[in-house]
C-alpha positions in Angstrom: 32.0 -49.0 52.3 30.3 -45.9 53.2 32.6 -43.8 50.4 31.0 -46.4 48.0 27.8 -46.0 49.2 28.0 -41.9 48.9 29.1 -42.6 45.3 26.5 -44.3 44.3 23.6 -41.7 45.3 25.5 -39.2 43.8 25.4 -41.1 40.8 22.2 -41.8 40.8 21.0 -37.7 41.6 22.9 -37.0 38.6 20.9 -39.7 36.8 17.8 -38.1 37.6 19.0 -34.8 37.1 20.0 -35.9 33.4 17.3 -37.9 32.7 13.9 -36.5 34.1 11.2 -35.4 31.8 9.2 -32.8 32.5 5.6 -34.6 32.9 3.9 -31.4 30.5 7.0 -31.4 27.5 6.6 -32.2 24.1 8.3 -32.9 21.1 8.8 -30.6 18.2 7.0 -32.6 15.4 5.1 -31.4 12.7 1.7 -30.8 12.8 -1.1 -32.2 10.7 -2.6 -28.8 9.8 0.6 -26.3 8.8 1.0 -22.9 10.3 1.5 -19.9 8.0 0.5 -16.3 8.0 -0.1 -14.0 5.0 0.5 -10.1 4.9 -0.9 -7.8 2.4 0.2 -3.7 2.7 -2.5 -1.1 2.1 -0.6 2.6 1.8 1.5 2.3 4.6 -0.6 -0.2 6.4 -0.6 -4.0 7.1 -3.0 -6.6 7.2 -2.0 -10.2 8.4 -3.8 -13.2 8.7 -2.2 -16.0 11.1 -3.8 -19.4 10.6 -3.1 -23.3 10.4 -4.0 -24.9 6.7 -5.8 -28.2 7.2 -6.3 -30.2 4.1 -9.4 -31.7 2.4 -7.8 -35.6 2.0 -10.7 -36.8 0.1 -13.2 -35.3 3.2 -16.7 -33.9 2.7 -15.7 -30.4 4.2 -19.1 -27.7 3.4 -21.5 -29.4 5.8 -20.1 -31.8 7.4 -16.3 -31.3 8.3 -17.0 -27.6 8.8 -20.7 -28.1 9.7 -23.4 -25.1 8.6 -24.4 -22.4 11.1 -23.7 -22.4 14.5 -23.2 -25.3 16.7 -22.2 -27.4 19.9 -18.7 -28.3 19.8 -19.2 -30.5 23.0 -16.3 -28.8 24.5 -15.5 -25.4 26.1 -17.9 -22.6 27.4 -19.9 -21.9 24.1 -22.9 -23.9 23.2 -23.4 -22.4 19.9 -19.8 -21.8 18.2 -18.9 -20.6 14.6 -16.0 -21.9 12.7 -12.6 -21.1 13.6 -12.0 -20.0 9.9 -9.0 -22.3 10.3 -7.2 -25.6 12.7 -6.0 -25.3 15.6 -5.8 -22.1 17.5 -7.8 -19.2 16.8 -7.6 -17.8 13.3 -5.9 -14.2 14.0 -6.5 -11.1 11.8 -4.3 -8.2 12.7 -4.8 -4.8 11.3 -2.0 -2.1 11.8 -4.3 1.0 11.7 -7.7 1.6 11.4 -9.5 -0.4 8.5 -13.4 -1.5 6.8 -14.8 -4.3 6.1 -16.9 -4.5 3.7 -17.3 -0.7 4.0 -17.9 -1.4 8.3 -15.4 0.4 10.3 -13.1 -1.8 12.5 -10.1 -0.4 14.8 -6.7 -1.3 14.5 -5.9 -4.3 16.4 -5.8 -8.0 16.4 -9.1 -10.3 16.5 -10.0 -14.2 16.1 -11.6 -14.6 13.3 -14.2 -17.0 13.2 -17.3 -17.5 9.9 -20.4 -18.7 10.4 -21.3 -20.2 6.6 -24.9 -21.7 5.4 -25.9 -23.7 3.6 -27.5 -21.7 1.1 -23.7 -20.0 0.3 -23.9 -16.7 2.6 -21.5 -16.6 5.4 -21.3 -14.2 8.4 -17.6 -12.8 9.1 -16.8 -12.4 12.8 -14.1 -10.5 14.3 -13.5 -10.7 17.8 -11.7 -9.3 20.8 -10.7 -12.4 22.4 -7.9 -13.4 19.6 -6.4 -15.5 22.2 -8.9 -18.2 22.4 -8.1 -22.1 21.4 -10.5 -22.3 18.3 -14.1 -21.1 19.4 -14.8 -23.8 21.8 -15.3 -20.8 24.2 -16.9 -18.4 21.6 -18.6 -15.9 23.2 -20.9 -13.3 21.0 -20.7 -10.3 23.0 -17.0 -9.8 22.5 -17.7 -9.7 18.8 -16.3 -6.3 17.5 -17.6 -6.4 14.1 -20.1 -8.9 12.0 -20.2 -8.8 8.2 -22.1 -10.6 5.8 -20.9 -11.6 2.7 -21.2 -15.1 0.1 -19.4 -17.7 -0.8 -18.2 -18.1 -3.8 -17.8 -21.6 -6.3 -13.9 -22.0 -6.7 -11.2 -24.3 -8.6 -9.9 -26.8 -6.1 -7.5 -25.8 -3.4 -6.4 -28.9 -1.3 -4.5 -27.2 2.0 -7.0 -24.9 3.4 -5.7 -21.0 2.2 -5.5 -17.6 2.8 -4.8 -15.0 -0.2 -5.6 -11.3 -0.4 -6.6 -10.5 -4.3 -8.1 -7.7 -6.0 -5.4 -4.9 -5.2 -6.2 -1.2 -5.3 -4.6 2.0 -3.8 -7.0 1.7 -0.8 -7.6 -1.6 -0.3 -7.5 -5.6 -1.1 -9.9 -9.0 -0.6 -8.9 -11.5 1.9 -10.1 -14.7 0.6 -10.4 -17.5 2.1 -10.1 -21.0 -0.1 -10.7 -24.5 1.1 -12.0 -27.5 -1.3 -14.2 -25.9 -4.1 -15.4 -22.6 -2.1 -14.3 -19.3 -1.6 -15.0 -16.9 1.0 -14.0 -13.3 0.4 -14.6 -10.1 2.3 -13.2 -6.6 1.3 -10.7 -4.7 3.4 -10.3 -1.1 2.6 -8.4 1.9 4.5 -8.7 5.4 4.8 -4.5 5.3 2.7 -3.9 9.5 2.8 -5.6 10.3 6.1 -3.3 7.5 7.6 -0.2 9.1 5.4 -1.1 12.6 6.5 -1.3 11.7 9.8 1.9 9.6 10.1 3.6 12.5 7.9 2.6 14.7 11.0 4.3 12.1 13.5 7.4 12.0 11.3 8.3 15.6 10.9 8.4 15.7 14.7 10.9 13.1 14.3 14.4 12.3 12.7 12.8 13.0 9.1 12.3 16.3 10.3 15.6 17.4 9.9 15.6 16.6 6.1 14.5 19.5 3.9 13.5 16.8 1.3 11.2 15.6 3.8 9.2 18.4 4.1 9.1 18.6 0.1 8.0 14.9 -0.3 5.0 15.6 2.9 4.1 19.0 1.1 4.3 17.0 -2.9 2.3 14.1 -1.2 -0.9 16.5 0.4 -0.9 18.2 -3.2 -1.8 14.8 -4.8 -3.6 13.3 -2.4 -6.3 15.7 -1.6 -4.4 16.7 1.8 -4.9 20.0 3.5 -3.4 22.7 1.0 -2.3 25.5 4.1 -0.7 22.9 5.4 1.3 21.7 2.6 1.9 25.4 2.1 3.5 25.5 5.4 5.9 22.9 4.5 6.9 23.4 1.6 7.9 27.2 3.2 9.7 25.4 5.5 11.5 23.8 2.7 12.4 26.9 1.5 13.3 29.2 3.9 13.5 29.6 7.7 14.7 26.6 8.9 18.4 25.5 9.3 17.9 23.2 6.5 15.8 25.4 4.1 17.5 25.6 0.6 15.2 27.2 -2.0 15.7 25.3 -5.6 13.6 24.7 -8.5 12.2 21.6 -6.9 10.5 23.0 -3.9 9.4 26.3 -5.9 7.5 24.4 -8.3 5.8 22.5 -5.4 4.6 25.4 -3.8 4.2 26.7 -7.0 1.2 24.1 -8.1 -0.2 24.2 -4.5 -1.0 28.1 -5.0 -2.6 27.0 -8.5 -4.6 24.4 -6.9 -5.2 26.8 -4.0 -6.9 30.0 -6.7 -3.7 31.6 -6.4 -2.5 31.9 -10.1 -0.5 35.3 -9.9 1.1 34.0 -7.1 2.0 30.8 -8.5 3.3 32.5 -12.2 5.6 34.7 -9.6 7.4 31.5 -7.8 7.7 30.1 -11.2 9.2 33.3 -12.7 12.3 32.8 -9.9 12.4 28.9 -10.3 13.5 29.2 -14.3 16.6 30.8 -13.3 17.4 27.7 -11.1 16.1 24.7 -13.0 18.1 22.6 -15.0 17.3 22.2 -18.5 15.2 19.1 -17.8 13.2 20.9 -15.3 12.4 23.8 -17.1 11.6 20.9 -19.9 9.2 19.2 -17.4 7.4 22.7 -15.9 6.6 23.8 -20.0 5.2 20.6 -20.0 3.1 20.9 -16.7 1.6 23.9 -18.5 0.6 22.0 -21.6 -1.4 19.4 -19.2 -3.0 22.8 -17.8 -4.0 24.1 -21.0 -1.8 26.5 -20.6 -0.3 26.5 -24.4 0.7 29.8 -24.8 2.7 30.1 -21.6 4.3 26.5 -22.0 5.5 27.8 -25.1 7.0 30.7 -23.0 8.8 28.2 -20.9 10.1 26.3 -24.1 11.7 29.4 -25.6 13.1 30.5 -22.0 14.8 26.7 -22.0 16.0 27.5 -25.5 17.8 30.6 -24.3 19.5 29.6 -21.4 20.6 26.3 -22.6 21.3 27.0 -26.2 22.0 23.7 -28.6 21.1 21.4 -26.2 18.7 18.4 -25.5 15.9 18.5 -25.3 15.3 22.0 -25.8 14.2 21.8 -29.5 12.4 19.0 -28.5 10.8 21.2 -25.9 9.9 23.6 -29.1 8.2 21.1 -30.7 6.2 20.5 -27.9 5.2 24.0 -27.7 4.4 25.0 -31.1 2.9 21.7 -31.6 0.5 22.7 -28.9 -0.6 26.3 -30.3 -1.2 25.0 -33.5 2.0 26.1 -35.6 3.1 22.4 -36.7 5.4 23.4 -39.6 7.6 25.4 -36.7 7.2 22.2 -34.5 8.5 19.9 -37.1 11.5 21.8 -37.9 12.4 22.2 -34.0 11.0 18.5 -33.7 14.1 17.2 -36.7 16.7 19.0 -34.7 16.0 17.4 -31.6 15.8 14.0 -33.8 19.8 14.3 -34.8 20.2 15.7 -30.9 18.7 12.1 -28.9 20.6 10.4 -26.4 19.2 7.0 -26.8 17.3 5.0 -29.4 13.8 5.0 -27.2 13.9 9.0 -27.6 15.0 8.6 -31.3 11.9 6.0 -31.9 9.5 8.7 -30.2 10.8 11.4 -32.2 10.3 9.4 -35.5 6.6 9.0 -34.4 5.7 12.4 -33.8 7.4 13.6 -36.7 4.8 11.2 -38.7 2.0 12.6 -36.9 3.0 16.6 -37.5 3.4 15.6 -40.9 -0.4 14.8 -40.6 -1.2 17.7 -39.2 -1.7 16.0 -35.4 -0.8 17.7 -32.5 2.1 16.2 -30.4 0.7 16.7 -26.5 
């Protein structure tokens, strides 16, 4: 009897133990207003935008679902809240480095983002510190990091409630938000080549840093993007000497040649150029006597062309090259027959079908370049 009786409370603890729910546990069912997050890169940088998509099913949403101004949610700390720019939790905007909006500086980070919009279409754009919050039942203004106004635009009908980033440039991109017929858009821009230079900076101290072609691409990327020119200089003489991964080529001469031209430092530059023909291929000489022609630099590109023509005798596209380079001095007859040769000389049918064009336009007396 008692062995029976032990068995059964056994049985019955590993019953419960089986069985017992967890009074705060919940199912894994889909929600009414849909997750989803949208990420747009700037440069190097990210912005991202995590939100749940309610939808209109046939509501009256301006006004009434989403109610104008500020108000008492009836719930929470806040007794005048904004909208939570979203369902659910807190709308969260997270910025990867340093960003504007709408030309207002805002830090890197991660904010709720909540909109106050009127009824007479303007809107107010909060970001705030406390991304954490449930909605903006606890809204509280003075850990807003950044207000912005901007208005709100008529739109084509978007039925799930929708984040998008349009408008794509270099620097920046719009967030806009769409729900019913309305859009709400606010401008995001970043500061792309101080961010690059600086990160460039952080990488050389790193693995990259013990890439020659790494220093050429960091000293290449100031020289375009108005970056500090000494300092490109310095790398790209790191590139080329000095290190234990320096290698001088035509590649790196010519970068440090065009940051001594951009620098004042013509001679100088002509004088790494001089040692870079003897090293270039015959498309990189090619490419440097054009360079000169976007200088207006004719007579030297000219120079270059007959240098290419020297060294790499018969082949393409040094007649090509020629044309180019008489064309651009003014002496077209010499640049069509140079411009004919290179014609029976193409590789492809694209090169061909340029050829064929230019030759129309010496034949009109037009310059090539």
């Amino acid at each position: 009897m008692k062995k029976s009786y032990l068995a059964q409370v056994c049985a019955l603890l590993i019953f419960c133990l089986l069985f017992t729910i967890p009074a705060n546990s919940q199912l894994n069912l889909p929600r009414g207003s849909q997750a989803a997050t949208v990420t747009q890169r700037i440069g190097i940088s990210d912005v991202s935008i995590t939100y749940s998509r309610p939808r209109v099913n046939d509501r009256e949403i301006w006004g009434s679902l989403v109610p104008y101004g500020m108000n008492n949610l009836g719930f929470g700390t806040a007794t005048a809240s904004p909208w939570r720019a979203g369902a659910n939790e807190n709308t969260v905007i997270h910025f990867s480095e340093d960003a504007q909006i709408e030309g207002q500086a805002i830090p890197a980070g991660e904010y709720g983002l909540h909109m106050i919009v009127n009824e007479d279409d303007s809107a107010t754009i909060i970001f705030s510190e406390n991304a954490g919050a449930w909605g903006s039942y606890f809204y509280e203004p003075s850990e807003d990091v950044l207000r912005v106004d901007v208005r709100a635009e008529d739109a084509p009908h978007t039925e799930w409630l929708q984040y998008e980033f349009t408008d794509i440039s270099a620097d920046g991109a719009t967030a806009r938000l769409r729900w019913e017929e309305k859009a709400i858009p606010f401008r995001i821009t970043m500061e792309v080549s101080d961010i690059v230079m600086q990160s460039i900076r952080r990488e050389l101290q790193n693995q990259p840093g013990f890439n020659r072609q790494s220093w050429e691409q960091a000293a290449n990327y100031a020289l375009n993007n108005n970056g500090n020119l000494e300092e490109a200089l310095g790398w790209i003489d790191a590139a080329i000497a000095g290190q234990f991964f320096s290698e001088k080529n035509f590649t790196n001469l010519n970068i440090k040649a065009q940051i001594l031209n951009r620098m004042g430092r013509t001679a100088e530059a002509d004088a790494v150029m001089q040692e870079a023909l003897a090293m270039g291929t015959v498309l990189e000489i090619h490419g440097y006597g054009r360079q000169l022609i976007a200088q207006g630099r004719a007579a030297d590109a000219l120079e270059v062309f007959q240098t290419n023509a020297k060294q790499n005798k018969n082949t393409w596209p040094v007649d090509l090259g020629l044309a180019r380079g008489y064309s651009a001095v003014g002496q077209f007859d010499k640049a069509l027959k140079h411009l004919k040769i290179a014609e029976g000389r193409a590789p492809d049918v694209p090169n061909r079908n340029a050829i064929a064009a230019n030759i129309e336009k010496l034949e009109k007396g037009e310059d090539i370049n």
